[in-house]
Structures are given as structure tokens and as C-alpha cells.
C-alpha positions in Angstrom: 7.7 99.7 14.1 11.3 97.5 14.3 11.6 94.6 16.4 15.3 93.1 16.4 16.5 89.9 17.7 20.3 88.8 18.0 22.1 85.8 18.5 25.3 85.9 19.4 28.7 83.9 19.5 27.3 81.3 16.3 30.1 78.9 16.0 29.5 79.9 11.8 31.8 81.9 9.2 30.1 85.2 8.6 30.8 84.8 5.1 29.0 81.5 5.0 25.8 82.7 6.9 25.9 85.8 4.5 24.4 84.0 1.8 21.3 83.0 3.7 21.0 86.4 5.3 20.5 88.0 1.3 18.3 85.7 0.5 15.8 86.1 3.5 15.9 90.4 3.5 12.8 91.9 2.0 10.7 89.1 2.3 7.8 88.2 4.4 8.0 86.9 7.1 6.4 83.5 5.8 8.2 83.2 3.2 11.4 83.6 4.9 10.6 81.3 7.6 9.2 78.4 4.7 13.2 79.6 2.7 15.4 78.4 6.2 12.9 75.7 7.4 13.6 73.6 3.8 17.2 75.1 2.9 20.3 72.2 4.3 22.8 75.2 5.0 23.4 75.2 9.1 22.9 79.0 8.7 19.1 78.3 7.8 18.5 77.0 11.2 20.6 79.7 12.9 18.5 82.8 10.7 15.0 80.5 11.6 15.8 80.7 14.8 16.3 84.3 14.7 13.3 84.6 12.9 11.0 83.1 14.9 12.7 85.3 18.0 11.7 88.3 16.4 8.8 87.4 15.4 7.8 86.8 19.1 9.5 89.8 20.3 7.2 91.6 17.6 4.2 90.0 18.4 4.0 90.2 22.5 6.2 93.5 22.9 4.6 95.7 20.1 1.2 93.9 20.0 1.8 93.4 15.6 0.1 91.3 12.9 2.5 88.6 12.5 1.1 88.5 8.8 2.4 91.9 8.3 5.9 91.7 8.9 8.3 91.9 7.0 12.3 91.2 7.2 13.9 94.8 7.2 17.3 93.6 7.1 19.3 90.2 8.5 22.9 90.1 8.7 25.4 87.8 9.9 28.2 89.9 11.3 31.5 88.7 12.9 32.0 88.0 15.9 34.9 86.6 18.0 38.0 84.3 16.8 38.7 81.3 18.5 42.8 80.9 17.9 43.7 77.1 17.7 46.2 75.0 16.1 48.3 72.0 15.6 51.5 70.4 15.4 52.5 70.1 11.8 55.9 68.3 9.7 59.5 69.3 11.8 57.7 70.9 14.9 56.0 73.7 12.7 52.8 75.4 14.8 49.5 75.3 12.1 47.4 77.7 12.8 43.6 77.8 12.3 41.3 80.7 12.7 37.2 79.5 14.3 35.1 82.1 13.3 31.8 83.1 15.0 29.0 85.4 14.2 26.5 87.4 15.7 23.2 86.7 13.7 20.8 90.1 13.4 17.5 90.3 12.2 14.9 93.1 12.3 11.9 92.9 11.0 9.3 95.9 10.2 5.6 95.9 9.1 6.5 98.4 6.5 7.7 97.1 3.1 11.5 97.6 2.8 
């Protein structure tokens, strides 16, 4: 059994959230959740969130031991990019690239 949650449009680099995401895959589910609950990276909060969707999904859709679960696989992939800039020395446009991400996380109550 899978259960998947997704949040999308994460005003995060994916390359920054990926370091949270390959942390959190394979482990339990409490022990994931206790990793982003203490860690000070705004992509902790973003995967706990996550987490704890799935976790609900998991427990009222498929009727599973929320002690069983495991986390199958959590990505942060990219999303969107907001194009913005300024005005820089003799007129010159600066360009800057904000980058979103869509934060995945499936969870299974088999051992990865």
C-alpha cells in the first residue's frame, strides 16, 4: 500500500529542499517526522508538512498502522520560475531566476 501527498508551487530552490528530502527517505515515519520537526532548514517544515499529509491520507483513506509506515521516497522537484529583475549600473536589466518546487512524498508500510 502507497499513499502520496504533494505540495505544490513551494516558494523553495529544489536543490535546497533536496538535502532534506535524502535525509528523510527510508526512514520511519517517526523518525522522519522527529528529523524536520528539530532541523532549522525552511525545507524541514515544508517535507513535515508533507509528512504529516500523508500520513493522514494513509491513515483515513487506506485504514494503516501509522506505526508501520515508512517513507518510500520524498523528493523536491521543480516547479515553475518566477522571472524578475532590476535596474542595475548604466540602465543594464539584472535578472533573477525564483524558483519553486513541488514537494512529493509517498510513504509505504513495506520497508524500502
Amino acid at each position: 500500500m502507497e499513499t502520496t501527498s504533494v505540495i505544490k508551487f513551494q516558494r523553495i530552490s529544489s536543490r535546497k529542499a533536496g538535502d532534506i528530502a535524502r535525509a528523510i527517505q527510508g526512514m520511519p515515519i517517526a523518525a522522519a517526522l522527529n528529523l524536520t520537526h528539530f532541523s532549522d532548514r525552511k525545507a524541514a517544515t515544508l517535507f513535515e508538512k508533507a509528512l504529516k499529509s500523508a500520513v493522514a491520507n494513509a491513515e483515513h483513506n487506506e485504514g494503516a498502522d501509522v506505526e508501520s509506515l515508512y517513507v518510500k521516497r520524498a523528493v523536491a522537484e521543480q516547479g515553475p520560475t518566477m522571472r524578475r529583475g532590476f535596474y542595475g549600473a548604466r540602465g543594464m536589466f539584472k535578472p533573477i531566476a525564483k524558483r519553486t518546487s513541488h514537494i512529493r512524498v509517498v510513504l509505504s508500510d513495506e520497508k524500502a
